[in-house]
GUSEMI-889299 format. One record per residue (C-alpha): residue number from 1; chain; x, y, z. Coordinates in Angstrom, 3 decimals. Example, Ala and Ser with C-alpha at 12.3 -4.5 7.8 and 13.67 -1.06 7.14 Angstrom:
BEGIN
+-----+-------+----------+----------+----------+
!   n ! chain !       px !       py !       pz !
+-----+-------+----------+----------+----------+
!   1 !     A !   12.300 !   -4.500 !    7.800 !
!   2 !     A !   13.670 !   -1.060 !    7.140 !
+-----+-------+----------+----------+----------+
//
This chain:
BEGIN
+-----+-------+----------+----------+----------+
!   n ! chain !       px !       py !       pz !
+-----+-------+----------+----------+----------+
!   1 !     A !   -1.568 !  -18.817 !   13.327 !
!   2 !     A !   -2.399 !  -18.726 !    9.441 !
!   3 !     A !    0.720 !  -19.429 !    6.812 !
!   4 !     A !    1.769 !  -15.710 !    4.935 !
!   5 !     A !   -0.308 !  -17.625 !    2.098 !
!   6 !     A !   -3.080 !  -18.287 !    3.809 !
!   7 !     A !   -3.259 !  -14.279 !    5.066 !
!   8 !     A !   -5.149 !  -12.033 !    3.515 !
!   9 !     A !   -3.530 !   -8.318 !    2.749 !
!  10 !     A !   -5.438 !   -6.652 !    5.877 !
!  11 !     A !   -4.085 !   -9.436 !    8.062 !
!  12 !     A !   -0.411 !   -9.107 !    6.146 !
!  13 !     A !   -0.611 !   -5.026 !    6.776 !
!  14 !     A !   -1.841 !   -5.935 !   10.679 !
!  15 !     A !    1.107 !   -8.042 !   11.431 !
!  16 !     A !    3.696 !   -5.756 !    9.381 !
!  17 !     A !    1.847 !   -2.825 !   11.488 !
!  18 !     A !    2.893 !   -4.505 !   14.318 !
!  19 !     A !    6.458 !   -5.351 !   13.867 !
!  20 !     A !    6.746 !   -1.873 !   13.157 !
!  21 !     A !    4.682 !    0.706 !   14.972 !
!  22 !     A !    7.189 !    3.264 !   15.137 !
!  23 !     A !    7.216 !    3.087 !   11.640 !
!  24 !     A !    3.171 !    3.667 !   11.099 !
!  25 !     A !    3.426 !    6.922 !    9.885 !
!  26 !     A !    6.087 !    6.379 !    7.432 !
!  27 !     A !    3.734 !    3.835 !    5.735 !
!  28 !     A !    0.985 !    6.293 !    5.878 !
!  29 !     A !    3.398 !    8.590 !    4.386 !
!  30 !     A !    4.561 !    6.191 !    1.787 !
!  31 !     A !    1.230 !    5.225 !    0.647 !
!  32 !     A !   -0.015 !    8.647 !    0.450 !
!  33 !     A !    3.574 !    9.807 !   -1.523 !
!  34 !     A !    2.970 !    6.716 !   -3.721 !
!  35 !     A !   -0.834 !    7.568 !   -4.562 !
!  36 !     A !    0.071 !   10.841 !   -5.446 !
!  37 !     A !    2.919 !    9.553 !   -7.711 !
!  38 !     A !    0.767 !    7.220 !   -9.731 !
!  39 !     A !   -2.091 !   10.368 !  -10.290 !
!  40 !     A !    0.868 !   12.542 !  -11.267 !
!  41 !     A !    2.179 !   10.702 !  -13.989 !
!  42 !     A !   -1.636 !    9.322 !  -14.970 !
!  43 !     A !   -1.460 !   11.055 !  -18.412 !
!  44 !     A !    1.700 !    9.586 !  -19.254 !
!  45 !     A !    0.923 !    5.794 !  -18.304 !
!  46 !     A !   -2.031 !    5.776 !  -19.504 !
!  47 !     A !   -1.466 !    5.398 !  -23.628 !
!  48 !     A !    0.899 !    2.834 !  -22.865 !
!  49 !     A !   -0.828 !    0.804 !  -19.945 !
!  50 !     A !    0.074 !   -2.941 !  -20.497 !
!  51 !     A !   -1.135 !   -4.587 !  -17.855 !
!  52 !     A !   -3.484 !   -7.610 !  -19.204 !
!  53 !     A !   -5.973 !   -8.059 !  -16.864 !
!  54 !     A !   -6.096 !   -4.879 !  -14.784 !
!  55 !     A !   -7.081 !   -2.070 !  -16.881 !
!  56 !     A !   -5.539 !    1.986 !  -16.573 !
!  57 !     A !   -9.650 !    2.768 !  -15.503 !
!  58 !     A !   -9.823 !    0.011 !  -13.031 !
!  59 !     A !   -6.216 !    0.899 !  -11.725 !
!  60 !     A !   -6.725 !    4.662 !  -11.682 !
!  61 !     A !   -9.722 !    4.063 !   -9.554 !
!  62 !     A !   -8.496 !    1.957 !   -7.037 !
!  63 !     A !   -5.501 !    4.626 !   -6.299 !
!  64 !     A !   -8.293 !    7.907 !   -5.921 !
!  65 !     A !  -10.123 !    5.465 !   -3.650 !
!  66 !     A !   -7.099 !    4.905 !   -1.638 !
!  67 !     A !   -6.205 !    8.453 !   -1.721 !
!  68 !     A !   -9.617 !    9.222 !   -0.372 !
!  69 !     A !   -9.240 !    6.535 !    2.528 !
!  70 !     A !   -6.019 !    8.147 !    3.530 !
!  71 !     A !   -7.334 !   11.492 !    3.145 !
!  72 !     A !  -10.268 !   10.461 !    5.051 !
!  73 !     A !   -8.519 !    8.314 !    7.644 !
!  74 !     A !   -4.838 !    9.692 !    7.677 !
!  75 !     A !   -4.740 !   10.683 !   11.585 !
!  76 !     A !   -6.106 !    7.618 !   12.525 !
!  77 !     A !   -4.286 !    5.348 !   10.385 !
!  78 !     A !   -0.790 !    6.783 !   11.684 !
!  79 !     A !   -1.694 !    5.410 !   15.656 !
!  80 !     A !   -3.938 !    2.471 !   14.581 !
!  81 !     A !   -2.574 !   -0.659 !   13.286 !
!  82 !     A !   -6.363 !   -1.794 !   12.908 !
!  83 !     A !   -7.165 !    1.573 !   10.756 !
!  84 !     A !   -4.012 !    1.345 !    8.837 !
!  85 !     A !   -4.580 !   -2.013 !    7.714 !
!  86 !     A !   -8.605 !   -2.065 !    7.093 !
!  87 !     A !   -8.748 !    1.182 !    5.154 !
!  88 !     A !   -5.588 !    0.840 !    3.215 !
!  89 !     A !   -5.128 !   -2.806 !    2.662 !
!  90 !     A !   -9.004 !   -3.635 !    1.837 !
!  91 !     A !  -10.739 !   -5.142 !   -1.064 !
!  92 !     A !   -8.849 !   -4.212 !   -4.524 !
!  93 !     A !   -7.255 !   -0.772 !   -3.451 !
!  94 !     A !   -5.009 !   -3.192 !   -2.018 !
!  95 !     A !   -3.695 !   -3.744 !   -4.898 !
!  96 !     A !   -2.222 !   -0.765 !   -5.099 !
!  97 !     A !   -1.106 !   -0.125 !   -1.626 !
!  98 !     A !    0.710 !   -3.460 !   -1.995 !
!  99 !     A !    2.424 !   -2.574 !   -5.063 !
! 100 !     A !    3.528 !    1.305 !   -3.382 !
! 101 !     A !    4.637 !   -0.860 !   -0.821 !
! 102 !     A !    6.865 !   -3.102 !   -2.791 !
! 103 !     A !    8.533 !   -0.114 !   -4.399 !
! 104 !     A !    9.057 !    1.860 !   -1.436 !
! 105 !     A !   10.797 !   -1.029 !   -0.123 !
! 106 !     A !   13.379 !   -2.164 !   -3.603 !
! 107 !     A !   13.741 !    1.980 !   -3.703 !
! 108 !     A !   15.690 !    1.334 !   -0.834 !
! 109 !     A !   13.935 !    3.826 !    1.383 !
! 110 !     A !   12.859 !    2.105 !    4.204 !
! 111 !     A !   14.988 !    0.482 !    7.236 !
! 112 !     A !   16.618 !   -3.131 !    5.318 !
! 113 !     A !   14.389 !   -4.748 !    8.244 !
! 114 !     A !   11.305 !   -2.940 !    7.254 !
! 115 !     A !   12.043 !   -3.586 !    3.407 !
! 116 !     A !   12.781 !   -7.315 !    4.501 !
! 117 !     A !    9.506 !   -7.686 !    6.003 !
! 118 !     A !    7.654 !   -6.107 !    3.125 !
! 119 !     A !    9.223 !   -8.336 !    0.578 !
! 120 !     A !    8.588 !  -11.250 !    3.162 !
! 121 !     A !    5.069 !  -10.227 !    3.283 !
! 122 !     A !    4.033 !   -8.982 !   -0.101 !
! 123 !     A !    7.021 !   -9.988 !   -2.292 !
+-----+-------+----------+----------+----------+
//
């Protein structure tokens, strides 16, 4: 078995996937809720985006692709641990999906051992 540093983000999201597979949904749910957050407030964070190397463009992109991956792939993704973690965790729109991640689990929303294994993960 690979180190957590030697995993990629679709192999972190597998494993995580299946620790918790009652809990599949609520990811899909917090991903989608989390997408939908960032393209809500777009106007605002926009003019005073400081993020060096990632641009607003390059960032705004990679959330409407995940939104269109869960919008795409939603039913799936909520009984698959495969789907879940290859369409959401993939390439750079996991990026994003790590970061709604992170702050669904410090917002102290999810169980303390599902935010435990998030941080553990992703932190």
């Amino acid at each position: 078995m690979k180190t957590i540093d030697e995993m990629t983000n679709v192999e972190k999201a597998k494993l995580l996937a299946d620790l918790f597979k009652e809990s599949l949904p609520e990811l899909v749910q917090c991903l989608e809720s989390g997408c939908n957050a960032y393209l809500k407030n777009e106007s605002e964070t926009r003019p005073i985006w400081g993020h060096g190397i990632i641009t607003a463009d390059f960032w705004y992109e990679q959330v409407r692709e995940l939104q269109e991956y869960l919008m795409k792939y939603k039913s799936d993704m909520n009984k698959s641990v495969h789907v879940f973690a290859e369409q959401g965790f993939y390439g750079y729109r996991s990026l994003v999906s790590v970061q709604i991640l992170l702050d669904y689990a410090s917002a102290n929303l999810a169980t303390s051992k599902l935010a435990a294994a998030i941080q553990l993960l992703f932190g």
